[in-house]
Every structure is written in structure tokens, then in C-alpha cells.
C-alpha positions as CSV (number, residue, x, y, z in Angstrom):
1,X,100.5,44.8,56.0
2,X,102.7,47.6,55.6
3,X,104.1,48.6,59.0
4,X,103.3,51.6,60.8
5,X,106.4,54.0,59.1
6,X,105.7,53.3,55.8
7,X,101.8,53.2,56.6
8,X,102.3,57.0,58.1
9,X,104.2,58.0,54.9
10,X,101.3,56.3,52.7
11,X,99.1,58.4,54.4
12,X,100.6,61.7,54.2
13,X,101.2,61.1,50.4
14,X,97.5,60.7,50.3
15,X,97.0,63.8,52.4
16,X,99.2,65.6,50.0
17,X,96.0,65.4,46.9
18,X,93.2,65.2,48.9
19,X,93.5,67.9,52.1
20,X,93.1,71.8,51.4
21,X,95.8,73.3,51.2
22,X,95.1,75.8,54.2
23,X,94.3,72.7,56.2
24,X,97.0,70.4,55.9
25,X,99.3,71.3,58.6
26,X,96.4,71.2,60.8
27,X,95.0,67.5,59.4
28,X,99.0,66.2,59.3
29,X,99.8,66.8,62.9
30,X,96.6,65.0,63.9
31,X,98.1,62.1,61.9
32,X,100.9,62.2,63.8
33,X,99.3,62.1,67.3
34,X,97.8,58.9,65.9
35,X,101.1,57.3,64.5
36,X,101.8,54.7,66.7
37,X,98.3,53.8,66.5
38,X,96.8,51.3,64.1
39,X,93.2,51.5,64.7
40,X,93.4,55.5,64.0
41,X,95.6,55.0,61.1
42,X,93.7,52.4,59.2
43,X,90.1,54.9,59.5
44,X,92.9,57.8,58.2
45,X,94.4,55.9,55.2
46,X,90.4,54.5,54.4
47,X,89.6,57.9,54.2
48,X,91.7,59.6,52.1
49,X,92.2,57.1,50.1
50,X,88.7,57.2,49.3
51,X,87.0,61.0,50.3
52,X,83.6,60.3,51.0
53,X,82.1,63.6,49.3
54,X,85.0,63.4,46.5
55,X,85.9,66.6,47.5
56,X,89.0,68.0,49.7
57,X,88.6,67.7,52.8
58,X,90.4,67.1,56.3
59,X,89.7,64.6,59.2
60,X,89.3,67.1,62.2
61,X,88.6,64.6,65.0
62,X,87.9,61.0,65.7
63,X,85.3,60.2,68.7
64,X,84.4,57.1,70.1
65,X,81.2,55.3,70.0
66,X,81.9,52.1,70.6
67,X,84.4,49.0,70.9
68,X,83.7,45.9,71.3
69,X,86.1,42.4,71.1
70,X,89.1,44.8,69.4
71,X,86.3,46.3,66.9
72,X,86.0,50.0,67.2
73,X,83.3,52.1,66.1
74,X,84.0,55.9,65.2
75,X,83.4,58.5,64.0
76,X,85.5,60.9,61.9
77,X,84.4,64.3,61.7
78,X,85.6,66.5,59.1
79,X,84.5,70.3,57.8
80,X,82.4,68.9,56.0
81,X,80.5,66.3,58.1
82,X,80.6,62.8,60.3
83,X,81.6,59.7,59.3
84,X,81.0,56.3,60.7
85,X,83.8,53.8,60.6
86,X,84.3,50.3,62.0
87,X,88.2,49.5,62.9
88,X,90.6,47.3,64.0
89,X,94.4,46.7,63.8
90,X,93.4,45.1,60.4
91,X,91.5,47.5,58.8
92,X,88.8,49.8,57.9
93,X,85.4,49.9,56.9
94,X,83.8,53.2,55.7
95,X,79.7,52.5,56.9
96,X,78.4,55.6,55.7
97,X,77.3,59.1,57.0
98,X,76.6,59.7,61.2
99,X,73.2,61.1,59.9
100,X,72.4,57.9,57.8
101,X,73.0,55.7,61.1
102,X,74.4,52.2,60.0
103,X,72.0,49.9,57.7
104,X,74.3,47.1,57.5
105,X,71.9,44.6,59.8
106,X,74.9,42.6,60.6
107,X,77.2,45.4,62.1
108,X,74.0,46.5,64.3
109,X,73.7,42.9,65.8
110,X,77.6,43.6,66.7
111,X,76.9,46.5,68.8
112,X,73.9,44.8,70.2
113,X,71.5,47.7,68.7
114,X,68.1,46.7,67.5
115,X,67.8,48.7,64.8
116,X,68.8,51.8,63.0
117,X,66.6,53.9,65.7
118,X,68.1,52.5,67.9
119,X,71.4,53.6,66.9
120,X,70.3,57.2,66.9
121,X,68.6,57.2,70.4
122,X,72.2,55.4,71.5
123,X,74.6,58.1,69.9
124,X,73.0,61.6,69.4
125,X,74.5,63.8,70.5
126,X,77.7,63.5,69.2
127,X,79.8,65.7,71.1
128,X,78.8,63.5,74.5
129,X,81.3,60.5,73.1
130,X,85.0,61.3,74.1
131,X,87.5,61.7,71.5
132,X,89.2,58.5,70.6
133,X,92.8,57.9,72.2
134,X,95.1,55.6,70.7
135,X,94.6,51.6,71.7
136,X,97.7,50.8,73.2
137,X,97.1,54.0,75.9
138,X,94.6,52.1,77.5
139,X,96.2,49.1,79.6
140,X,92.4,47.2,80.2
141,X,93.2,46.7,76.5
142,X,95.3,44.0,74.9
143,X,98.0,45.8,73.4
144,X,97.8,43.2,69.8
145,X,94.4,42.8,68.8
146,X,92.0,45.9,71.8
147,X,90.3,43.5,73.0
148,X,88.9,44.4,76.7
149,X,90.1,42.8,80.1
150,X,87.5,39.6,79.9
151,X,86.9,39.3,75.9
152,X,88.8,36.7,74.4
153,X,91.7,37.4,71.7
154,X,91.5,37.4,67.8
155,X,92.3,34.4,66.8
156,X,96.7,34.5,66.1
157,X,96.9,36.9,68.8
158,X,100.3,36.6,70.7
159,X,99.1,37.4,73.5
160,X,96.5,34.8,73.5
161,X,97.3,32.1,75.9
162,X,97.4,28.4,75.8
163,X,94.2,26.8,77.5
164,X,96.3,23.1,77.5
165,X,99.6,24.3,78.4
166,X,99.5,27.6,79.6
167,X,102.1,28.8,77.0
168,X,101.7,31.2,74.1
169,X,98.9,30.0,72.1
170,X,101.1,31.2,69.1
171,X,104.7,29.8,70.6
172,X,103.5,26.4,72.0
173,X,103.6,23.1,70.0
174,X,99.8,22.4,71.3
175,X,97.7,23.8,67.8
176,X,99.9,21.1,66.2
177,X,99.8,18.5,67.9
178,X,96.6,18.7,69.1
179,X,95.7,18.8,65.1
180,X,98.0,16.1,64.2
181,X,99.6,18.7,61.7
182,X,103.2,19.7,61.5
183,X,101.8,23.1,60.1
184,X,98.6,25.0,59.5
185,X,97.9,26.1,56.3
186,X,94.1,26.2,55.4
187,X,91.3,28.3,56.9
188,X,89.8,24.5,57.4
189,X,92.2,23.6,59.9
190,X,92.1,26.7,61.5
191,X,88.7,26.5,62.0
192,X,88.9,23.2,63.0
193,X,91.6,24.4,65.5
194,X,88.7,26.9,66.4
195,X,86.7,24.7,67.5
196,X,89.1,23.0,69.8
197,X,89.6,25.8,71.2
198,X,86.5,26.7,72.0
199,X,85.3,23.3,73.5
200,X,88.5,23.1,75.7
201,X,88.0,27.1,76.7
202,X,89.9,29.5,75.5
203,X,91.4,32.2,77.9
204,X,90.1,35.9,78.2
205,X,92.6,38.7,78.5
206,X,93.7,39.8,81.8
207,X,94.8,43.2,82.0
208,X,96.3,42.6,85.4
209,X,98.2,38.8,84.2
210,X,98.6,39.0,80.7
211,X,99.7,42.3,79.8
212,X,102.7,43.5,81.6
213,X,105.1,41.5,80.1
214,X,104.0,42.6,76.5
215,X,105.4,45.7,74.9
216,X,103.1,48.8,75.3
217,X,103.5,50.1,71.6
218,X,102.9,48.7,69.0
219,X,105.9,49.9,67.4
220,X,107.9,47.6,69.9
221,X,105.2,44.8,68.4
222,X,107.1,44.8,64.8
């Protein structure tokens, strides 16, 4: 993963072939006001990397519908029209048009939304959701992977502690030799390391414990 310089430039090369002309100063500084931001910059790259009309156009604002265990959903409106997008510090998935709702039965589940009518009776209108501020602003948020005061971390999370030790689940010798491993290097043993986890207990983020002695950008993060 790039980091978030050389992301930024990506993005504004982009920008360069697929924003009108008239608009790009405009589009541009909105990029900026996200750069420090991985969430926002992930939806921008996704998008004009790949224009959902395949016609110019601009990302005007981003709003928030929902975020749940450091998975964003928003929605990027444009002159030409909404946007749904799921997000995290990893990525971007383009999920169609606002007026379409979201068909993908496995994202609705996510969000706890029965169907796509329910997703429409949820977020309409638009304009009631508040535009989307960077992650990292918000300090009930872990500042690595968003997840909210109480959710537990992404797995590889640095923030994540230790349920044996009480260390850095990242730093501590525990995943090791709680494995019997002197390295982990299959998705088997880290789902086996899951599942240790999970029946010792792994520890929710505290806002109040856990993150004041992290950085609060994530450019202090690489």
C-alpha cells in the first residue's frame, strides 16, 4: 500500500483525465482536506480510477451513512449523481448508485438492514446524514483500523491489545508462543490464532485507555 503522499499524488494524476476542467480546482482542494485521511482517499482513488458514468465528472461531497467495526459506508455525490461506497483504511468498494440502494445481500446483513427497502426507509433523505470528517478527527475512533470505543480491532491492528499479557497484541511474543510458531506466515495460522483469540477474549477499544498514547494522524502512523 502506497502511503498517503504518493497515494495523494496518484490521485491528482487521476483527477488530471477525468475531472472537467472548470471543476478541478474545486474537486482538488476537496482532495486535500481529505489528505491525511485514508478512508476518504481510498473512495477518491476508486472513483476516478474508475468514473461510474464514464464521463468527467467531480466528487463534490462525501456524507456519512454509516460505520460500523472500521467499515464506513458513504456516499459520494458528484454533478452528476450519488454514489454508494463501502471503505476502510484498506480499500474501496464502489456498490452502485444511492438510487439503486445496495443489492449485495451480504453488505445489507453488515449494516443490520433487512432488505433493500429497508435501506431506503433508513437513508432518504440524503441531505439529513452529516458530511463525512476524516477518521482520525474523531477520538471514540481507533486511530489504525475506525473502529468505535467498544468494537474490537481488525485483526494486525497495533493498537490491539494483548488479552494474555496485556502488551501489544502486535509487539508481544504471545501469538507465537501461544501457536508454537517462531513466525506466522499462512492465513491457516492466523485463523487458527483467531480463534485463540476469540476463546481467551479479545479486548475492545477504549477511547479513554487505549488511545492517548497513539499518534492522532495517520501520517505519524507510517
Amino acid at each position: 500500500m502506497p502511503n498517503l503522499k504518493q497515494q495523494l499524488a496518484d490521485i491528482k494524476l487521476l483527477m488530471q483525465y477525468a475531472v472537467p476542467p472548470p471543476e478541478l480546482a474545486t474537486a482538488a482542494a476537496l482532495v486535500e482536506k481529505h489528505s491525511t485521511d485514508r478512508v476518504s482517499l481510498n473512495i477518491f482513488q476508486a472513483f476516478y480510477s474508475y468514473l461510474p458514468e464514464g464521463l468527467e465528472d467531480a466528487i463534490a461531497v462525501l456524507r456519512l451513512l454509516e460505520r460500523r467495526q472500521g467499515t464506513f459506508l458513504i456516499c459520494a455525490s458528484t454533478t452528476l449523481s450519488d454514489y454508494l461506497y463501502l471503505a476502510t483504511s484498506e480499500q474501496a468498494e464502489f456498490l452502485g448508485l444511492l438510487a439503486e440502494g445496495i443489492w449485495e445481500e451480504e453488505v445489507l446483513a453488515f449494516f443490520n438492514l433487512e432488505n433493500r427497502e429497508a435501506f431506503f426507509k433508513k437513508y432518504a433523505p440524503l441531505t439529513k446524514f452529516p458530511v463525512y470528517v476524516p477518521a482520525h478527527l474523531h477520538h471514540d475512533l481507533c486511530p489504525f483500523c475506525h473502529v468505535a470505543d467498544g468494537e474490537i480491532h481488525t485483526l494486525g491492528c497495533p493498537v490491539e491489545i494483548c488479552p494474555w499479557c496485556g502488551g501489544q497484541l502486535t509487539s508481544c511474543a504471545c501469538r507465537f508462543t501461544r501457536l508454537g510458531k517462531a513466525d506466522l506466515t499462512s492465513e491457516g495460522q492466523l485463523e487458527e490464532l483467531l480463534t485463540l483469540l476469540n476463546k481467551k477474549g479479545r479486548v475492545p477499544f477504549s477511547a479513554e485507555e487505549h488511545r492517548p498514547a497513539y499518534p492522532l494522524t495517520p501520517l505519524d502512523l507510517e
